[in-house]
GUBA-507244 format. One line per field, with one value per residue: z negated, y negated, x of N, C-alpha, C in turn; residue in three letters. Coordinates in Angstrom, 3 decimals, m for minus. Atoms other than C-alpha are relative to their C-alpha. Layout:
GUBA-507244
nup <- Z:...
nnorth <- Y:...
neast <- X:...
caup <- Z:...
canorth <- Y:...
caeast <- X:...
cup <- Z:...
cnorth <- Y:...
ceast <- X:...
residu <- Ala:...
end
This chain:
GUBA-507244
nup <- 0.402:0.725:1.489:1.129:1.302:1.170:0.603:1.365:0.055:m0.342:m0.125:m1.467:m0.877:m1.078:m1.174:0.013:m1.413:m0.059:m0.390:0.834:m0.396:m0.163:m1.488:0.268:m0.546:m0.753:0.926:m1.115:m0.326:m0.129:m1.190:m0.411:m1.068:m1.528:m0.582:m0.510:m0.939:m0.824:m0.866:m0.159:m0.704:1.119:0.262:0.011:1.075:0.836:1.066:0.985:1.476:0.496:0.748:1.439:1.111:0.901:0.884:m0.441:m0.849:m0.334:m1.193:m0.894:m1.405:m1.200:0.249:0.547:m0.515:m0.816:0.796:0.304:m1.121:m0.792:m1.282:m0.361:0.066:m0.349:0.405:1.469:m0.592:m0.877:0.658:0.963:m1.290:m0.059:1.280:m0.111:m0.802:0.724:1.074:0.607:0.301:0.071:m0.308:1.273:m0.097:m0.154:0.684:m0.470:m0.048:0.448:m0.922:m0.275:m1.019:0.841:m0.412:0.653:0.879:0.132:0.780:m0.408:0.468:m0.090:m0.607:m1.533:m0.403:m0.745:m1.571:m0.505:m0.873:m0.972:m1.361:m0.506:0.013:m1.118:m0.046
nnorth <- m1.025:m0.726:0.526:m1.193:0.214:m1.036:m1.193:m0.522:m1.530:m0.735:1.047:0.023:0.999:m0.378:0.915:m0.203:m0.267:m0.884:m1.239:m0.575:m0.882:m1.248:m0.492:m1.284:m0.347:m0.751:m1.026:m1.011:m1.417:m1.221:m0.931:m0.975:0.996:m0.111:0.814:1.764:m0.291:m0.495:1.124:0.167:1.705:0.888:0.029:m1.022:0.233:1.013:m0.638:m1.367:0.422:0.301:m1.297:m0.401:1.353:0.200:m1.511:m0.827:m0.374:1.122:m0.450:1.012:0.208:1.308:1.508:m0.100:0.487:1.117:1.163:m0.082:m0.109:1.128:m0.059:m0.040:m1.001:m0.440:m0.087:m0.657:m1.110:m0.737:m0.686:m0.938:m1.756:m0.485:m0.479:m1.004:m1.184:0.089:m0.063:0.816:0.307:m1.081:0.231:m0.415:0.431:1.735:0.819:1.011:1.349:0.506:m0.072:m1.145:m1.047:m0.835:0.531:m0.799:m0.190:m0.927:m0.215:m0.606:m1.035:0.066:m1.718:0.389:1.005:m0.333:m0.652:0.866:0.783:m0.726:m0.141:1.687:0.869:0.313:0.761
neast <- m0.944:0.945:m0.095:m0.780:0.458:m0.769:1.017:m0.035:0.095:m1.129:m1.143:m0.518:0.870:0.991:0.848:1.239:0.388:m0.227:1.023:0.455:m0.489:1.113:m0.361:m0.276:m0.989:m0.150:m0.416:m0.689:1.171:m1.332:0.163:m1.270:m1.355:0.244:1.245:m0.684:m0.979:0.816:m0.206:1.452:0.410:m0.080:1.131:m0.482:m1.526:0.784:0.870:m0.342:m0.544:1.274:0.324:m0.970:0.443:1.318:0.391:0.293:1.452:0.380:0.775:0.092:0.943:m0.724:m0.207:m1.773:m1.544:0.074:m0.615:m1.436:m1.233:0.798:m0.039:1.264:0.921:m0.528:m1.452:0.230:1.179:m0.829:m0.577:1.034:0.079:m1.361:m0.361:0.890:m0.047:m1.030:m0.275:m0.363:1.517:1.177:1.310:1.246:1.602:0.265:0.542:1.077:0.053:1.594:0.606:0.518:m1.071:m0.881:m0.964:m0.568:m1.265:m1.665:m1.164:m1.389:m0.287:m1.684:m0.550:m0.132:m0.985:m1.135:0.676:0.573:m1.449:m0.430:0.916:0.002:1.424:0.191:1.252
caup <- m11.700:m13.215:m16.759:m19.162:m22.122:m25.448:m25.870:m29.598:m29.444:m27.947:m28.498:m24.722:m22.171:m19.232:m16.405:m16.200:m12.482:m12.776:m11.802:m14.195:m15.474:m15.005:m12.354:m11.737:m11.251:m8.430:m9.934:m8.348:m6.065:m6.235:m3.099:m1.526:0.412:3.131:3.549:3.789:5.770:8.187:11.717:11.925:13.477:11.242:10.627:9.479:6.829:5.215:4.721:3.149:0.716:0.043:m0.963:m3.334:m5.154:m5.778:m8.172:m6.852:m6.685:m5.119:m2.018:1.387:4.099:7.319:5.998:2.886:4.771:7.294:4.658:3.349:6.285:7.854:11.212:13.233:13.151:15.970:14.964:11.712:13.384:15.433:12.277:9.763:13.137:13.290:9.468:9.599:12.203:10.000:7.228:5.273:4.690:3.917:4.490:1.055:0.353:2.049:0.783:1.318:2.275:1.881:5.384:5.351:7.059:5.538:5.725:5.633:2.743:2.398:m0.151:0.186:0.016:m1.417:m0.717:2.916:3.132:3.641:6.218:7.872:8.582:9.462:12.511:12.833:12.295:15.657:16.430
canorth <- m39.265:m36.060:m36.458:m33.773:m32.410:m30.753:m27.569:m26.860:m23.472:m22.656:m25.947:m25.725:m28.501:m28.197:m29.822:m30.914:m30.371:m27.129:m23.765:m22.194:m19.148:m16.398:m14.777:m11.220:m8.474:m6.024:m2.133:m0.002:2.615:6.184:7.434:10.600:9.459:11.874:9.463:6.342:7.990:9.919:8.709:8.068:5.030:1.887:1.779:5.321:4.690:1.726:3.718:6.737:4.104:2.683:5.783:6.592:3.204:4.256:6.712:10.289:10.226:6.434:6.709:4.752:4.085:1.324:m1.828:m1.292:m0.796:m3.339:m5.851:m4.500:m3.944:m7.050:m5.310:m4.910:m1.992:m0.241:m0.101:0.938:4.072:5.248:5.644:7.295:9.825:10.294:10.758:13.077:15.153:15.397:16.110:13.379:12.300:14.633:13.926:13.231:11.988:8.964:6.048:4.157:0.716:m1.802:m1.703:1.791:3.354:5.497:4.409:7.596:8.206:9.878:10.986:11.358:14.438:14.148:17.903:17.350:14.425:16.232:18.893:15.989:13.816:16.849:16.737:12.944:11.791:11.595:8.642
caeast <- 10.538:9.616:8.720:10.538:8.329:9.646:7.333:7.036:6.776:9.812:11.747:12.560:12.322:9.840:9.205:6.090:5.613:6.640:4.665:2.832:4.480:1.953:4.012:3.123:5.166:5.281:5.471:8.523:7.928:10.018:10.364:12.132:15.500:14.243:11.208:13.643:16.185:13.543:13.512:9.623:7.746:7.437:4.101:4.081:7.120:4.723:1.814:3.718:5.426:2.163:0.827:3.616:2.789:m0.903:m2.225:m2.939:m6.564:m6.408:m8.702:m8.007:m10.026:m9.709:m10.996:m8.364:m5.683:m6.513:m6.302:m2.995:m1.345:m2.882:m3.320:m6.391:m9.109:m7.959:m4.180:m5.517:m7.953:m4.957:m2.576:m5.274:m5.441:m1.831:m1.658:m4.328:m3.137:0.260:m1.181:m0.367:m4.044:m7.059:m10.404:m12.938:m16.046:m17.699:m18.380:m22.076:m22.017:m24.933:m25.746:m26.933:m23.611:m21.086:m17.314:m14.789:m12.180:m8.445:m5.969:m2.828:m1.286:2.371:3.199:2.574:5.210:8.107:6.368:5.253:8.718:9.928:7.869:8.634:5.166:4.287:2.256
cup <- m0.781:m1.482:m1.055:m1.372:m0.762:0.107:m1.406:m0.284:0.301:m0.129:1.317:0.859:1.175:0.762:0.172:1.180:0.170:0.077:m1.393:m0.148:m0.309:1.067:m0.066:0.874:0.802:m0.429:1.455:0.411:m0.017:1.101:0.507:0.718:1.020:0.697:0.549:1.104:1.622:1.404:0.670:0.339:m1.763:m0.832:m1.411:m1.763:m0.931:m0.426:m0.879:m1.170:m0.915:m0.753:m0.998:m0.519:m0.206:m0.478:1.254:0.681:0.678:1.448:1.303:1.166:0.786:m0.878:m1.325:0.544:1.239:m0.892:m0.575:0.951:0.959:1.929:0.558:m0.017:0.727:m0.440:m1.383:0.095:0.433:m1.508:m1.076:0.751:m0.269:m1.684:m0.491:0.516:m0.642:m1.157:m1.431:m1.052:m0.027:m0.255:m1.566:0.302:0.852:m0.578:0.535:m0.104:m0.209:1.356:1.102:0.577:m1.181:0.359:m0.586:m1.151:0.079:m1.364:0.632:m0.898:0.028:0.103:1.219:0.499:0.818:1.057:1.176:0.695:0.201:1.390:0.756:m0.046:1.148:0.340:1.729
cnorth <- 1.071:0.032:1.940:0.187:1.534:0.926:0.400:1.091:0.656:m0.935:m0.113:m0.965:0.945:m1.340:m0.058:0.061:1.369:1.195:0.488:1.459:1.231:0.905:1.484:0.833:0.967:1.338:0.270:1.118:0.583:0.336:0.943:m0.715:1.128:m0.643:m1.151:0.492:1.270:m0.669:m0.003:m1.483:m0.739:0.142:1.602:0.220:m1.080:0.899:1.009:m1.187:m0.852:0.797:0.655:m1.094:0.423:1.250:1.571:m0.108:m1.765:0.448:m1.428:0.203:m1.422:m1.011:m0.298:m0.445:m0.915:m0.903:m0.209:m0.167:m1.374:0.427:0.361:1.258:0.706:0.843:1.100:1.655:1.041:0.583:0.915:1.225:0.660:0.626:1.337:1.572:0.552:0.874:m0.653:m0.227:0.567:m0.666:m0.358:m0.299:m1.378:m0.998:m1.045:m1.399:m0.428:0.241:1.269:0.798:0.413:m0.850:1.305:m0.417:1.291:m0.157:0.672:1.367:0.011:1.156:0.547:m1.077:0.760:0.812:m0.807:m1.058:0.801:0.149:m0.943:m0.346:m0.656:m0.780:m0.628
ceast <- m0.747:m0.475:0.540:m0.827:0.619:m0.825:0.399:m0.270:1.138:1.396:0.696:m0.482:m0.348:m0.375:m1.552:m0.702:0.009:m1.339:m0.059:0.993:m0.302:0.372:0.084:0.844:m0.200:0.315:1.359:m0.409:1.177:m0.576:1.010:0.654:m0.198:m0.874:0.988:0.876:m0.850:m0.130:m1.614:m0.026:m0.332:m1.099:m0.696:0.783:m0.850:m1.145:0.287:0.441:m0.691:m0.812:0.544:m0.230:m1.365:m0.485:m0.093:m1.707:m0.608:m0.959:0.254:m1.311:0.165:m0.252:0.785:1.120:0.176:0.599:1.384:1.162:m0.040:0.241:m1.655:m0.547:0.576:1.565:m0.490:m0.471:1.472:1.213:m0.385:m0.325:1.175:0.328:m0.850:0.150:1.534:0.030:m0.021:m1.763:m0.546:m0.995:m0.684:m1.234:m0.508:m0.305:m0.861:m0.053:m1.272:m0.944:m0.495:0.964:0.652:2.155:1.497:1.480:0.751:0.216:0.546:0.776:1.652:0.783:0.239:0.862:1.457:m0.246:0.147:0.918:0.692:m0.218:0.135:m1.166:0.044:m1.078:m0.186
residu <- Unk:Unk:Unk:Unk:Unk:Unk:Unk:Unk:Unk:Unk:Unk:Unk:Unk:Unk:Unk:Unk:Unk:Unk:Unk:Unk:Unk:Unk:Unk:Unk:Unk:Unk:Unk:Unk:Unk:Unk:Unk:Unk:Unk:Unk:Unk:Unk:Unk:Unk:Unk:Unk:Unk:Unk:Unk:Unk:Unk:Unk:Unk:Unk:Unk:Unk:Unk:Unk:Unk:Unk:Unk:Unk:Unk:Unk:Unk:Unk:Unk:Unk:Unk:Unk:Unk:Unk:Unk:Unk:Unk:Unk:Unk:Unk:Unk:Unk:Unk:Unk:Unk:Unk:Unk:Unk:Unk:Unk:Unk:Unk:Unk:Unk:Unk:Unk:Unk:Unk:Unk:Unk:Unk:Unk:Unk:Unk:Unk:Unk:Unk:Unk:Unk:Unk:Unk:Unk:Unk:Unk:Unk:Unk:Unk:Unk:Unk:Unk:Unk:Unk:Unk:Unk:Unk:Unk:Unk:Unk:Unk:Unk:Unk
end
């Protein structure tokens, strides 16, 4: 059975099976209600509300948002085009890997959003 202990700190019982409770929290994101209500592809609608969750000068590039989005390279190539050609995304600096290549970087440009689902983000 599970065993029940007092904690003296809070005088509260606790399971002692119980999850640790280090549980972090998820920030909220603000986003325009023409982004949510926009009739753009899915894909599309995730990276814009991805982009409103991270600072201004956050920088993406593929193997990032591979990992976030958990979709493959390709998939990934084709919407960093489409966001590109939008608008959405602008070109910066590269960034040097170990294995002598370069790997390009974006920011997002939140001034170009609404332009941009005006158009339907055509992907």
């Amino acid at each position: 059975m599970n065993d029940i202990k007092l904690n003296a700190e809070t005088n509260k019982a606790k399971r002692s099976d119980s999850p640790p409770t280090t549980r972090q929290t998820e920030p909220f994101t603000m986003v325009p209600n023409y982004v949510i209500t926009a009739d753009i592809p899915d894909a599309m609608f995730r990276l814009i509300v991805y982009c409103y969750s991270n600072k201004n000068t956050f920088r993406y590039n593929v193997p990032h948002l591979m990992d976030v989005f958990h979709k493959d390279k390709r998939t990934i190539q084709r919407l960093i085009k489409s966001a590109l050609d939008v608008g959405i995304l602008k070109p910066t600096t590269r960034q040097e890997i170990a294995r002598g290549g370069y790997i390009p970087n974006y920011l997002f440009d939140k001034s170009s959003v609404n332009r941009a689902v005006r158009q339907k983000c055509r992907s």
